[in-house]
C-alpha positions in Angstrom: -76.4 134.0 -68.3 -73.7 132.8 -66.1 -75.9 134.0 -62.9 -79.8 134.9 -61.9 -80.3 137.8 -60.4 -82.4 138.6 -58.0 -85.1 140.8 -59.4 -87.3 142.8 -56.0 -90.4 144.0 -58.3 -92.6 146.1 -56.2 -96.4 146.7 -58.0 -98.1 143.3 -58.0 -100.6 145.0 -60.8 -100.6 144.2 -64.5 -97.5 145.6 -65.3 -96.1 144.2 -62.3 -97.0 140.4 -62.1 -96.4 140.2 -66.6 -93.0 141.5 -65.9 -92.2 139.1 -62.7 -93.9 136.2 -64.8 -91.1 137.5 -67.8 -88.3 137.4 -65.6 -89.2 134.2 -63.9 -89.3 132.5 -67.1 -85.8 133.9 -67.7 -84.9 132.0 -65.0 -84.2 135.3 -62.5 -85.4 135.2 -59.0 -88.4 137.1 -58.3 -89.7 138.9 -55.2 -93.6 140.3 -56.0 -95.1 143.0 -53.5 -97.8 144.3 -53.4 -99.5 146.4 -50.7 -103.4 145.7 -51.7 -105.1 142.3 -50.4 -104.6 139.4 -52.5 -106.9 140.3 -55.4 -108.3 137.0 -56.1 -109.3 136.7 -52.5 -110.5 140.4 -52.3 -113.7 142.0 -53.3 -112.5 144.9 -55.6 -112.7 148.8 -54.3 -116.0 150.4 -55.8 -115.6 153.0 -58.7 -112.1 150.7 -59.7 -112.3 150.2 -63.5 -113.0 146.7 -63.8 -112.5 145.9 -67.5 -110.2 147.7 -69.9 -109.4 147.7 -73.6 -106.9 144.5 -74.6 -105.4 145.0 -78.0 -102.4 144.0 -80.2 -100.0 145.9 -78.3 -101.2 144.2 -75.0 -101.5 140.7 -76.6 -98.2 140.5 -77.8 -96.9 140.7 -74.2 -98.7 137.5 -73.1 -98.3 136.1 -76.1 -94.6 136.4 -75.3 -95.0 134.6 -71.8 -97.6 132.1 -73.2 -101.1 133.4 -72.1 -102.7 134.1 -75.6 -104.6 131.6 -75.9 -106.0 131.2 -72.3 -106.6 135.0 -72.4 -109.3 134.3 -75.3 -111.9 132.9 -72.6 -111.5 136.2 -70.5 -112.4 139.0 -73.9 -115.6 139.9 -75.5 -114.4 141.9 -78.8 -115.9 144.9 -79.8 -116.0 146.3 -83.3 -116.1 149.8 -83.4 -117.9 152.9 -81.7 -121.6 152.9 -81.2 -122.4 156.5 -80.8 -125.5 157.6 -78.9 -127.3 160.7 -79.6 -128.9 163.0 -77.2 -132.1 161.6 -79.4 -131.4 158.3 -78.9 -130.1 157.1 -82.1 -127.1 155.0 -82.3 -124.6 155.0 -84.8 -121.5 152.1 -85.1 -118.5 153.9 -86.3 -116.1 150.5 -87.0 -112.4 150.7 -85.7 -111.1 149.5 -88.7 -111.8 149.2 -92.4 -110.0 145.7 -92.6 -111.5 142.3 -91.5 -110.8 140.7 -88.0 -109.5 143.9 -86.5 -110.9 144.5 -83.1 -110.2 145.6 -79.7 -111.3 143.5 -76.7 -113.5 144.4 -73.5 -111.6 142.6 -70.6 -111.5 141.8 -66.9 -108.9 143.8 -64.8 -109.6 141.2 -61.9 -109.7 138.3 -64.3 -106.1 139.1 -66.4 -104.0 140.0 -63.4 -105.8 136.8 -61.5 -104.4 134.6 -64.7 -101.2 136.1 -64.5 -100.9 135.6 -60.6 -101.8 131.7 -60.8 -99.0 131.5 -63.9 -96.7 132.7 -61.7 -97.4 131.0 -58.5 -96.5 127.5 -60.8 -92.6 129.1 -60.3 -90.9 127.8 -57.9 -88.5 131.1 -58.7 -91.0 133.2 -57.3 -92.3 135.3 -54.0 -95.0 136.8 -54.2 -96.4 139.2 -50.9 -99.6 140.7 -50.4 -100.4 143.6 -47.8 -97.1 144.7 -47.6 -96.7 148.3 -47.9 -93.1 149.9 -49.2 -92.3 152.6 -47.3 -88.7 153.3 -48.4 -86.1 152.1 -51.6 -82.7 152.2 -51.5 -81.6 153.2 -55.4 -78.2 152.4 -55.3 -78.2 149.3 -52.7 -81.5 147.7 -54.2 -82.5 147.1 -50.9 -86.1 148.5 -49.6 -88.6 148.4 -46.3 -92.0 146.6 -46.1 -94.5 147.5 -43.7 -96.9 144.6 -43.1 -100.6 145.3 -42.8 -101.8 145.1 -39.0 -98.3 145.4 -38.0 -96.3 148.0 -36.3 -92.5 146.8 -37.3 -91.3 147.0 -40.6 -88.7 144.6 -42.3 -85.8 144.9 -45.2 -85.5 143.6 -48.7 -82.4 142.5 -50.5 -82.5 142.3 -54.0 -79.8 142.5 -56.8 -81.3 145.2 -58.4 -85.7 146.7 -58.2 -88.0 147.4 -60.6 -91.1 149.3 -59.6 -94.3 149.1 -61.1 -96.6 150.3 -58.3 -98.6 152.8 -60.2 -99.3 156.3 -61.0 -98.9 156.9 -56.9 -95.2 155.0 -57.3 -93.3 155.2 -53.8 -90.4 154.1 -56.2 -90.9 157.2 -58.1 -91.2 159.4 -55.1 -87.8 158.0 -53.6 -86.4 158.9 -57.0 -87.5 162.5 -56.7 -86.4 163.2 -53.6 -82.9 161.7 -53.8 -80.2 164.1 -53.3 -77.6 165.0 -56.4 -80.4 163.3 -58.7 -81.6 165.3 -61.7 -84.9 164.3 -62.1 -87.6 165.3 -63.9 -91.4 164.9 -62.6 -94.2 166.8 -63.6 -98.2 165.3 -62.9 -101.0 167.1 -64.9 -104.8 166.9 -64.1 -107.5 167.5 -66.8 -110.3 169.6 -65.3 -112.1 166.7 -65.6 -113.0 163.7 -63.2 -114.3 160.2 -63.6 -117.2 157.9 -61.7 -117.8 154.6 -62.5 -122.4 153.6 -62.9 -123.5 150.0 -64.5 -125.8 148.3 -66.9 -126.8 145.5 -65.1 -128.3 142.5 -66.7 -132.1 143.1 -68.3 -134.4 140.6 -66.5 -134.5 138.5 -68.9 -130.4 138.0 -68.3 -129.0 139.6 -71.7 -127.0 142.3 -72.4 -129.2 145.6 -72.1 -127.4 147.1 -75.4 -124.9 145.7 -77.8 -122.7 144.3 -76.5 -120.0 144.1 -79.5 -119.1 147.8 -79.1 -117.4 150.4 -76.9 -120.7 153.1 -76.8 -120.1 156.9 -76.1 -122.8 159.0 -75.9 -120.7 162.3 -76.9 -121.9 165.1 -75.3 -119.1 168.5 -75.9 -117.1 168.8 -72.9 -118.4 165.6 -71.2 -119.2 162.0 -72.3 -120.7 158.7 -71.3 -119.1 155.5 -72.1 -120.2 151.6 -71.7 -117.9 148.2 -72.0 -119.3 144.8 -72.0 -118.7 142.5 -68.9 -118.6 138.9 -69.4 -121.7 138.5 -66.8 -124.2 140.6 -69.5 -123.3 143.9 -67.7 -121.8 147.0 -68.4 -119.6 149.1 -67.3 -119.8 152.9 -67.4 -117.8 155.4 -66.9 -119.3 159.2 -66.8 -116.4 161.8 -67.6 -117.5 165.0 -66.4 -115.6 168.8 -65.6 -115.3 169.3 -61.7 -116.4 173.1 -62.7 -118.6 175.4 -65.0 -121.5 174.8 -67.4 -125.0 174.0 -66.2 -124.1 170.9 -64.7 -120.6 169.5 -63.1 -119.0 166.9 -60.4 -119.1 170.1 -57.7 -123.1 170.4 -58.6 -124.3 167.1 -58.6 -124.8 167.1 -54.5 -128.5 165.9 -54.3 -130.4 162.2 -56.1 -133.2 165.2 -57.8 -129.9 167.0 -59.7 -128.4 163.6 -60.7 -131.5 162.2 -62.2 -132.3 165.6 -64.0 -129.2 165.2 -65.6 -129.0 161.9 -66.7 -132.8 162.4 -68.1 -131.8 165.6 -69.8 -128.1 164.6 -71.3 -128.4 161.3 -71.3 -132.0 159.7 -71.9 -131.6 157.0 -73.2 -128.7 155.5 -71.0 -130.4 156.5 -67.8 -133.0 153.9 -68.2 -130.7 151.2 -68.4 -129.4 152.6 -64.8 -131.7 151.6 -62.3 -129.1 151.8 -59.5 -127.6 155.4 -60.6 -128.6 157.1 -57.5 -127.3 155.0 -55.4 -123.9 154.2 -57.7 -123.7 158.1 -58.1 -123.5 158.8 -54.6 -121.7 155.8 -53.0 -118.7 155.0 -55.9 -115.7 157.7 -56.2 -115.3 160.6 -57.7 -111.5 160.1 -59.3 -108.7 162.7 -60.9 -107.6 162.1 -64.9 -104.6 162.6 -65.2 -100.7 162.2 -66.8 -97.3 162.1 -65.5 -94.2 162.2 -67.3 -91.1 161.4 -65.5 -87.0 161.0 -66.5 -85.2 159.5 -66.0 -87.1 155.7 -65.4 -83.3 154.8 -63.8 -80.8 155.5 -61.1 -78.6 153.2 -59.4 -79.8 149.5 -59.3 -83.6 150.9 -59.7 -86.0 151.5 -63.1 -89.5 152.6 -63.4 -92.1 151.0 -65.3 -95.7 151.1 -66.6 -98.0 154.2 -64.6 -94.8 154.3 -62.0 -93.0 156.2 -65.3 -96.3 157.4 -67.4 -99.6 157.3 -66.4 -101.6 158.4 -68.7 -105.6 159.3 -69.2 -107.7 156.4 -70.5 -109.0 158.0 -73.6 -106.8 155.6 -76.1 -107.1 152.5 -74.4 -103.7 151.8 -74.2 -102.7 152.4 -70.5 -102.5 148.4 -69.8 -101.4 148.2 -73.6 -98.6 150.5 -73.2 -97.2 149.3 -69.9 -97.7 145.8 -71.7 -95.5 146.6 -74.1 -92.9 148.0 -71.8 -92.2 144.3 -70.8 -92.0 143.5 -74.4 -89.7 146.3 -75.0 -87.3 145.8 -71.6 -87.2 142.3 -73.0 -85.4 143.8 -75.6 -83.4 145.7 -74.1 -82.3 142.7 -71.9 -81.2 140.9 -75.6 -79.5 143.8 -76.5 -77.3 144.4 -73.8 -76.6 141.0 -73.4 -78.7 140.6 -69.9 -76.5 143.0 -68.1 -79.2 144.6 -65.7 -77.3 147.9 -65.6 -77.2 148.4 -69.5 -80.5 147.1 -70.2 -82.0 149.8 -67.6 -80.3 152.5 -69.0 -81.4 151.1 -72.8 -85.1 150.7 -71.8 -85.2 154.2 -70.3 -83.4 156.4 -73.4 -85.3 154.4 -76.0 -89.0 153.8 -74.4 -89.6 157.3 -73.2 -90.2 159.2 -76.4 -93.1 156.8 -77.5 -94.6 156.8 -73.5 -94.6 160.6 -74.4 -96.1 159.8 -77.9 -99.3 157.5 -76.4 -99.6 160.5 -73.6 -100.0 162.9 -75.6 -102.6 160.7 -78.2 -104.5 159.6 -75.3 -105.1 163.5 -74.3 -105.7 164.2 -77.9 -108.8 161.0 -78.3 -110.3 162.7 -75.0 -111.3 165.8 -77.0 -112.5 163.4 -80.1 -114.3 161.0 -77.9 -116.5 163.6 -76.4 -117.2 166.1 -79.2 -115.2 165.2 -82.9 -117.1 161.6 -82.9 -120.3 163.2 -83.9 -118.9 166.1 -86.0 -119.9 165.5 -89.6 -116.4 166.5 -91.0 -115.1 163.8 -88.8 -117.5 161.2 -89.6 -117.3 161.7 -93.2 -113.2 161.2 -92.6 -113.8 157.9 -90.7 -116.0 157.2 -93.8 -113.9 157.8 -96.4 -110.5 156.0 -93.8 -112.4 153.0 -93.6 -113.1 152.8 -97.5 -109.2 153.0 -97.7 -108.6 150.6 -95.5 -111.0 147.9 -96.8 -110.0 148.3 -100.2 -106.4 148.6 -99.6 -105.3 147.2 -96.7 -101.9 146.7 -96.6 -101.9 150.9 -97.9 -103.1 153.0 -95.2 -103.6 152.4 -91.3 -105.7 155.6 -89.9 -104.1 156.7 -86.9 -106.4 154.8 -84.6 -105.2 151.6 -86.2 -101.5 152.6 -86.5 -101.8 152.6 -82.5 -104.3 150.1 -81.9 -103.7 147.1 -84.4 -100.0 147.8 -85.2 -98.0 146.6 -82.5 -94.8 146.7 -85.1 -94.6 150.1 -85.3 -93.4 152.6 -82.3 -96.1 154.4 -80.5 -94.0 158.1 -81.7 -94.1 156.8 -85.2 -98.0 156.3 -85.0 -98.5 160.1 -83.7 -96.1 161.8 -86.5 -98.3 159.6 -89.4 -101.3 159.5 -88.1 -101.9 163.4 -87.0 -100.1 164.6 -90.3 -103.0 161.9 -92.3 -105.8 163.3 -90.1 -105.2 167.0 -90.4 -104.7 166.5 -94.4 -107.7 164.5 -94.8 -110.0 166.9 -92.7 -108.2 169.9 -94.0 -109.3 168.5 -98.2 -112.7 167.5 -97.5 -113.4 170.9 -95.4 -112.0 172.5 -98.9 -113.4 170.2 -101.3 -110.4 168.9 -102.4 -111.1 165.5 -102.5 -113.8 165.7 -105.4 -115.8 163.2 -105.6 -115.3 162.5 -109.4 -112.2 161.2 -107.9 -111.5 157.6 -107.7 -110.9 156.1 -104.7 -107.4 155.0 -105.4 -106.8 158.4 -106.8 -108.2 160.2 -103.1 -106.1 157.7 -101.6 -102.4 158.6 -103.6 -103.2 162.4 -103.2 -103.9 161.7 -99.1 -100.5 159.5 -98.8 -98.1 161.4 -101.0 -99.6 165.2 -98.8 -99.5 163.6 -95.6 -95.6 162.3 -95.5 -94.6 165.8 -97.1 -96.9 167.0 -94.2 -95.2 164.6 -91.6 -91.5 165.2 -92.6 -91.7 169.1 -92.6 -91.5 169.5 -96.4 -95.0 171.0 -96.3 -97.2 173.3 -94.7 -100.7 171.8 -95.0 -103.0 174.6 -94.0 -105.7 177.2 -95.6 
């Protein structure tokens, strides 16, 4: 590059602070803002999710700016699914047939503190806390900063702005209402919310159930699920419908109604909770939902990560995916040559159909999560999936570990393979098809050769 641009990233979250570590390393100056506290100094909101799912797709973007190995320390891996019956009985359903395959339980606070302190070491870099943006110039890549306890505002210059502040994105909001701009916005709720309870610690100072797995306690139209923390607790998350059915987020108004439920739906969980009632009642209440947005780019401005598609947490691949868009835009950057123009306009056309792909999975895994995982139709396939995949490998990927564990192949690619395998394989063993006199090898030819007729259109799989 015969110059560095100046690169004004606004978002100081994950997305944010991997993509301003990226671009320092490419030698680009880097502005960081972010209107939150300094999260290493500040104690995090209650009800904030405060571990997430880290897997292939996510680890090859710090891999790419050198963080892989110091990002070990921060994960506790977990194997499969331990599903929880309303009896009690657990059940570990393993992500993947293959060996060493695995999806890691890690700190939101701990990763984005690790990539703040990285980035701090550049002497390329700004980096601005409590400074709120309250308007972008698109075309001038200029933008105004409202400092917290302040009245006045004050003006960034950049060469060009990338914004990665969130599913609330003022960047994305400026883009919306810009005059002469086509541009396309829509934000869809599920009629579902989410509150965030805890495990703590038993006495004894040990995890108070398994700690190796991501547990669900599948309940219909509403679930429970827990992820290890590194200090013997868990995390849980309660996904529940705002209206109908006996009990719902608009019902739960009194300690008696909340412990009636818990005993009644989820036994077994609620005596790990001492604290519920008081977590229930003093943590948020928060909206699930998606936005799809194009285009990501006008003038000297792109969207990135949530800013350009949020989506709901049911895949675990929201930090994954916006992960990945650095990888990607790093591409885009080779491609074009590091003209900032091009490479916008390449990252935009070519990442949006598989943000649309991993939107519409993640929607998709939140009716499995809560209902398929303890359907015996679909436990029998995740049988018969992970016999595939342990004794061929390299041969079949179920759709869960096209998107999870391969980080080759585009998120579109793993919804077009993956449904076409999951509707054939439910669709034979409903009818019987896949006999059991059959070898394994044999189930597994008949499977592959149906489902790519299946996902190219040649066949209608359906009886």
């Amino acid at each position: 590059m015969a110059t560095k641009e100046h690169i004004l990233i606004i978002g100081a979250g994950l997305c944010g602070s991997l993509l301003a570590l990226h671009m320092a390393q490419l030698g680009y100056k880097v502005t960081l803002t972010e209107k939150r506290s300094d999260l290493r100094k500040a104690k995090l909101a209650a009800g904030r999710s405060i571990n997430l799912a880290l897997s292939s797709r996510g680890l090859k973007g710090l891999k790419m700016v050198g963080l892989e190995k110091e990002v070990e320390s921060l994960c506790i891996p977990m194997y499969g699914r331990m599903l929880h019956s309303l009896q009690g009985e657990t059940q570990l359903s393993k992500y993947s047939g293959r060996e060493g395959e695995y999806i890691n339980s890690i700190s939101r606070t701990g990763l984005n503190a690790l990539l703040l302190d990285k980035l701090e070491t550049y002497p390329n870099v700004e980096i601005q806390f409590e400074n709120t943006c309250t308007n972008v110039n698109l075309k001038q890549a200029n933008a105004r900063f409202k400092p917290a306890n302040s009245n006045s505002e004050y003006t960034l210059q950049a060469d060009y702005i990338i914004g990665t502040d969130g599913a609330g994105s003022v960047v994305r909001q400026q883009m919306e209402s810009e005059k002469g701009f086509l541009f396309s916005h829509s934000q869809d709720f599920l009629t579902h919310g989410y509150k965030e309870l805890t495990f703590p610690a038993t006495k004894g100072g040990n995890y108070a159930t398994e700690k190796g797995a991501l547990h669900i306690w599948p309940r219909g139209e509403n679930m429970l699920i827990a992820l290890p923390n590194q200090d013997k607790s868990f995390t849980v998350t309660l996904f529940l419908a705002y209206e109908g059915g006996k009990y719902n987020f608009n019902n739960l108004t009194t300690e008696a109604i909340v412990e009636e439920y818990f005993k009644e739906v989820y036994p077994d969980a609620y005596e790990l909770m001492p604290d519920l009632k008081t977590e229930f009642f003093e943590n948020p209440t928060a909206p699930l939902g998606t936005i799809r947005c194009f285009p990501w780019t006008y003038g000297k401005t792109l969207l990135m990560g949530d800013a350009s598609h949020a989506i709901v947490p049911f895949y675990g691949q929201g930090m994954n995916a916006s992960f990945e868009d650095v990888v990607e835009f790093d591409k885009a950057l080779d491609e074009s040559d590091f003209d900032l123009d091009a490479a916008f306009k390449h990252f935009s056309q070519h990442r949006k159909p598989d943000a649309d792909a991993i939107a519409d999975l993640a929607l998709d895994n939140f009716h499995e999560m809560k209902s398929h995982t303890a359907d015996e139709v679909f436990l029998e396939k995740r049988k018969l999936e992970l016999e595939f995949e342990k004794k061929f490998p390299t041969e079949y990927y179920s759709k869960y570990s096209l998107v999870t564990f391969r980080a080759d192949l585009p998120y579109s690619k793993a919804i077009s393979q993956g449904r076409a395998q999951d509707h054939v394989i439910l669709e034979m063993l409903r009818k019987n098809i896949l006999k059991s006199e059959m070898s394994l090898k044999e189930k597994l030819n008949l499977v592959l050769e149906v489902s790519k007729k299946v996902e190219e259109n040649e066949l209608i799989f359906d009886f």
